[in-house]
N, C-alpha and C positions, 0 to 999 in steps of 0.2 A: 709340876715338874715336866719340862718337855722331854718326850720318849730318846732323844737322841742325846742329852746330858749324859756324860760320865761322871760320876761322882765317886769318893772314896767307897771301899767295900762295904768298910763300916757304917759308915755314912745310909747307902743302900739299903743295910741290911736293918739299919735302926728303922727302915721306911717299911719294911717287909714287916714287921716284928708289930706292926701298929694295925694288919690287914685281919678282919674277924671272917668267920666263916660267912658264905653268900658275896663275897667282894667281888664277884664278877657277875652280875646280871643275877644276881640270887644262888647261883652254884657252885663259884671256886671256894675249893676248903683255904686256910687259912695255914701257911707253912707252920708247922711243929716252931717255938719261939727257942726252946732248949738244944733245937738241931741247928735253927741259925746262930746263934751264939757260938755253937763252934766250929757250922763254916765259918764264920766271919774269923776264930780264933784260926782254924785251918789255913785259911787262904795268909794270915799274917806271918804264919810259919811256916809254911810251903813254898807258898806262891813266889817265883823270881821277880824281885825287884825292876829290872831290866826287859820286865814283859809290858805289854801296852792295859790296859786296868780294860777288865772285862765291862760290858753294859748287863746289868743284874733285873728279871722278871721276875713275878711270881709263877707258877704256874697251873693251871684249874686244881690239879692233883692236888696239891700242897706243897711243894717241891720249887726248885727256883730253875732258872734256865739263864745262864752267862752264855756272853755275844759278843763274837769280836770279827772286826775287818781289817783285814792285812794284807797286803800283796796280790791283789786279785782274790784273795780265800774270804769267803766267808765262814765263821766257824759259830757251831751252837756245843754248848756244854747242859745236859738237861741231867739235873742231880734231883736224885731220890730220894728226900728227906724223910725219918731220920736215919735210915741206912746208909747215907752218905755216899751209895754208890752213882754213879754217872756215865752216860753214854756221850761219844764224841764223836762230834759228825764238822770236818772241812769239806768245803765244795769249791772249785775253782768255778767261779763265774765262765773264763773263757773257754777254757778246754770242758769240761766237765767233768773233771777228774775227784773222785768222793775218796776222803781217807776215812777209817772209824775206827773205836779204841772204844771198851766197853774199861772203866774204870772203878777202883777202891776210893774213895778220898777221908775216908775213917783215920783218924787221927792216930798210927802204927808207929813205931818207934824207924820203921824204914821209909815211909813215908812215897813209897814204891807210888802207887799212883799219881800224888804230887810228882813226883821228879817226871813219871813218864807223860803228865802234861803238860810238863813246863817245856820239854823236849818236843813233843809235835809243835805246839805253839813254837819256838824256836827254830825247827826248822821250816814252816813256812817263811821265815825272812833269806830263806837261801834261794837258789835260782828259778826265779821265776818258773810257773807251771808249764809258760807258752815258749819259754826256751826250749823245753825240755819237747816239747809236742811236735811231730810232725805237721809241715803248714801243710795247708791244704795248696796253695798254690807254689810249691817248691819248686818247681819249673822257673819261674821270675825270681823268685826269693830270693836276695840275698842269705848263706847262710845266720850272720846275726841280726837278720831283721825280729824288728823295729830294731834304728842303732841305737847304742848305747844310751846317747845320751837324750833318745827318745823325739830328736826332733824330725819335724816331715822332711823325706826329699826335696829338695828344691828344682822349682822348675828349670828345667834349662841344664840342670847338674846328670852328668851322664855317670849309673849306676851299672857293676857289672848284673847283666842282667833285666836289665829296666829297657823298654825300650821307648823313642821318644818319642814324640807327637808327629815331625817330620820326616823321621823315617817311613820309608816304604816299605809296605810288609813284606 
C-alpha cells in the first residue's frame, strides 16, 4: 500500500490488526487488536461524516497516529492505545502557528473528546492562518493579500500599493 492512500478506517484498521510484535525493524510492539476494534467502532460513532478521512500509522508504542492536511495545517492525532487517550498537535506550515488538545476518545456516553476533535478539525476549514497573521511586508501589502481568488498580480495591472517596474523611486 502507498503511504499516501486514504483508505476507509476500517479498512486501515483491519491492516493494523494483522501487525505482530518486531514489525518495525524488530521493535514496534504490535497495537492491542481489542483497542483497535473499538477505535475503529469509535471513530464510526463519533467521527463527523463531513470531515476529510484521516491517514492511519501504527506507532513503535503500539498505539496508532492519524494525519490529516487541510488548509495550510498539518495535523497528527497520536492515540494511546488501549487508554484510548490522544494528543493533538496542528501546525500551520506558513505562519507557524501550533494548536494542541490533549484528548479522551474512550467510548463515554458524552463522547466529549470526539465532539472536541471533530471541532478543531472543523475549524481549521475557517479563515486561513495567513489571513489572520500579520504580513511581514504590510508596507506593500494589500490588506487581503493574496486576493481571493488566489491568482498573481498581473503585470502591468496597478495595485493599491504595488509599485511598478517603471516607476521611479
Amino acid at each position: 500500500m502507498e503511504a499516501t492512500t486514504i483508505l476507509t478506517i476500517e479498512t486501515r484498521i483491519a491492516e493494523l490488526i494483522q501487525l505482530q510484535d518486531g514489525w518495525l525493524d524488530g521493535k514496534g510492539r504490535a497495537p492491542d487488536r481489542a483497542a483497535l476494534l473499538r477505535l475503529a467502532q469509535a471513530f464510526a460513532a463519533h467521527y463527523s461524516p463531513d470531515l476529510p478521512l484521516p491517514r492511519l500509522y501504527p506507532t513503535a508504542e503500539g498505539g496508532v497516529q492519524a494525519e490529516w492536511s487541510q488548509n495550510g495545517w498539518e495535523v497528527s492525532l497520536e492515540i494511546t492505545l488501549p487508554a484510548m487517550t490522544a494528543e493533538y498537535q496542528a501546525l500551520h506550515l506558513r505562519t507557524g502557528e501550533i494548536r494542541e488538545l490533549g484528548l479522551s476518545l474512550a467510548d463515554d456516553a458524552e463522547a466529549a473528546g470526539w465532539r472536541a476533535l471533530n471541532a478543531a478539525l472543523k475549524a481549521l476549514r475557517g479563515t486561513p492562518a495567513w489571513r489572520k497573521a500579520p504580513c511581514c511586508c504590510a508596507k506593500v501589502c494589500r490588506p487581503s493579500f493574496p486576493p481571493d481568488d488566489m491568482s498573481p498580480i498581473k503585470p502591468g495591472r496597478t495595485e493599491p500599493g504595488f509599485i511598478k517596474e517603471s516607476d521611479p523611486d
